[in-house]
C-alpha positions as CSV (number, residue, x, y, z in Angstrom):
1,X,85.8,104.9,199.7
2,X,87.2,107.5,197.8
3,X,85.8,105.4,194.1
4,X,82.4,105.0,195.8
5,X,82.2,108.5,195.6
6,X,83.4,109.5,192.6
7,X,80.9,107.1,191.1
8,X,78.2,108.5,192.8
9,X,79.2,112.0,191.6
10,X,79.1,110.9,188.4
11,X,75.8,109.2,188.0
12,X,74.7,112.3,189.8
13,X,76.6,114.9,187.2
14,X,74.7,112.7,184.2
15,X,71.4,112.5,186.2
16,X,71.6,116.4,186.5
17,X,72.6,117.1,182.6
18,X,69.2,114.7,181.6
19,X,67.2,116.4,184.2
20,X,68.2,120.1,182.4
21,X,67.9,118.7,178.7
22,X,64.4,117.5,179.5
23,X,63.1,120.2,180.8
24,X,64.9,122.4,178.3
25,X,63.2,120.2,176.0
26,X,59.9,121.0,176.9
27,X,60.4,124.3,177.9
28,X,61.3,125.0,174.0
29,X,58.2,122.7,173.1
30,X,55.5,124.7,175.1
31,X,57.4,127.7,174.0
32,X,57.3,127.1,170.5
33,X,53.1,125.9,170.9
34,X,52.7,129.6,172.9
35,X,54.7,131.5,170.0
36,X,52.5,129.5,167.1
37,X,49.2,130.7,168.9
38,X,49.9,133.7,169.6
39,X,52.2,135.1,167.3
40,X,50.9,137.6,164.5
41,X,49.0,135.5,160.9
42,X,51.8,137.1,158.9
43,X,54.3,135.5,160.7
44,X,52.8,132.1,161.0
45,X,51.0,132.1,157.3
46,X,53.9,133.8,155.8
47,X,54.0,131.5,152.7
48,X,50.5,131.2,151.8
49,X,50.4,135.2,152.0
50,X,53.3,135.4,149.6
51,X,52.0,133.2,147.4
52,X,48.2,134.9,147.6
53,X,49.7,138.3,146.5
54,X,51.5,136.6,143.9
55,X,47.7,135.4,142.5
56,X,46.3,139.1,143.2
57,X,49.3,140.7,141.3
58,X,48.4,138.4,138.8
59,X,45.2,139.2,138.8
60,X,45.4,142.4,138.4
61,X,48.1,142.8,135.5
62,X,45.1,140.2,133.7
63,X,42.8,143.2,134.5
64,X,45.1,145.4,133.3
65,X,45.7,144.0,130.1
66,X,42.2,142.3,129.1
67,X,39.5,144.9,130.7
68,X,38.0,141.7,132.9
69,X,38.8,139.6,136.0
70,X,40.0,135.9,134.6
71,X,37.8,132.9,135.3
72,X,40.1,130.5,136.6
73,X,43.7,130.9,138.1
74,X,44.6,128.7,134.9
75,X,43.9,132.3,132.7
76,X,47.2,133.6,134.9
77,X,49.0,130.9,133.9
78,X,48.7,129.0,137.6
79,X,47.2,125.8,138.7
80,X,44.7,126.2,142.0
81,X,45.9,122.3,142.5
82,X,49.4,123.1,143.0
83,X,48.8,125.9,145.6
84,X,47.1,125.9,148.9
85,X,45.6,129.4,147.5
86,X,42.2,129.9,146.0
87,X,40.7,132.2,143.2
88,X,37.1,133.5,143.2
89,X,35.3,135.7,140.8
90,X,32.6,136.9,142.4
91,X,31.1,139.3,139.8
92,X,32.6,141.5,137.1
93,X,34.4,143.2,139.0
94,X,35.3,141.8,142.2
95,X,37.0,138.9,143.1
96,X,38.2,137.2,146.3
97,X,41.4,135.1,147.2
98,X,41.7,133.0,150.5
99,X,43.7,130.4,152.3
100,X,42.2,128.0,155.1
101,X,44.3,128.9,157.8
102,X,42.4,126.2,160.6
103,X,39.5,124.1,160.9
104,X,36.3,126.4,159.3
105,X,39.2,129.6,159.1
106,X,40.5,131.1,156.2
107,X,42.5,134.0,155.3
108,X,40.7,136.1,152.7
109,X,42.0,138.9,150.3
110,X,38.7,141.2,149.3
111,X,39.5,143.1,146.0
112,X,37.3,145.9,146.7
113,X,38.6,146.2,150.5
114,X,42.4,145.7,148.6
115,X,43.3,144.3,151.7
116,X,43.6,140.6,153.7
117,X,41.4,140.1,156.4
């Protein structure tokens, strides 16, 4: 009788452990889909912003030295290709830089704001 028992205890003990990892599971998985949506764009687009203020510091220092705002990002001495970051003059003076952040949303740096929006 004794052995029945400690069977039984045992399938139960295991039972109990997958029970708890699963819903741990989950319980990190719907915490991690509540932290993406909510949590601030600089957080979850921290790349792409690093990488856009890398293109507006470039930018600038082409300002800087030439008197005018580059055509292309290829004038900086980067490729738009191999970034997920886009360059666009938009007169003489003022350019933009964005990232799509989801479906129909971007990111946008405004030159003549100086700040991401």
């Amino acid at each position: 009788m004794q052995r029945g028992r400690t069977a039984e205890s045992i399938w139960l003990k295991t039972w109990r452990r997958l029970l708890f990892s699963i819903l741990a599971a989950i319980v990190l998985f719907v915490g991690f889909i509540l932290f993406w949506m909510v949590a601030p764009q600089e957080i979850v687009y921290r790349s792409e912003l690093r990488t856009g203020k890398i293109v507006v510091s470039r930018v600038e220092a082409y300002r800087n030295s030439y008197g005018s705002l580059p055509d292309s990002l290829g004038a900086v001495g980067m490729n738009e290709l191999d970034l997920n970051v886009y360059y666009q003059k938009i007169d003489s003076r003022n350019y933009i830089v964005w990232f799509g952040t989801t479906l129909g949303e971007s990111m946008t740096y405004h030159s003549d704001l100086r700040k991401w929006q």
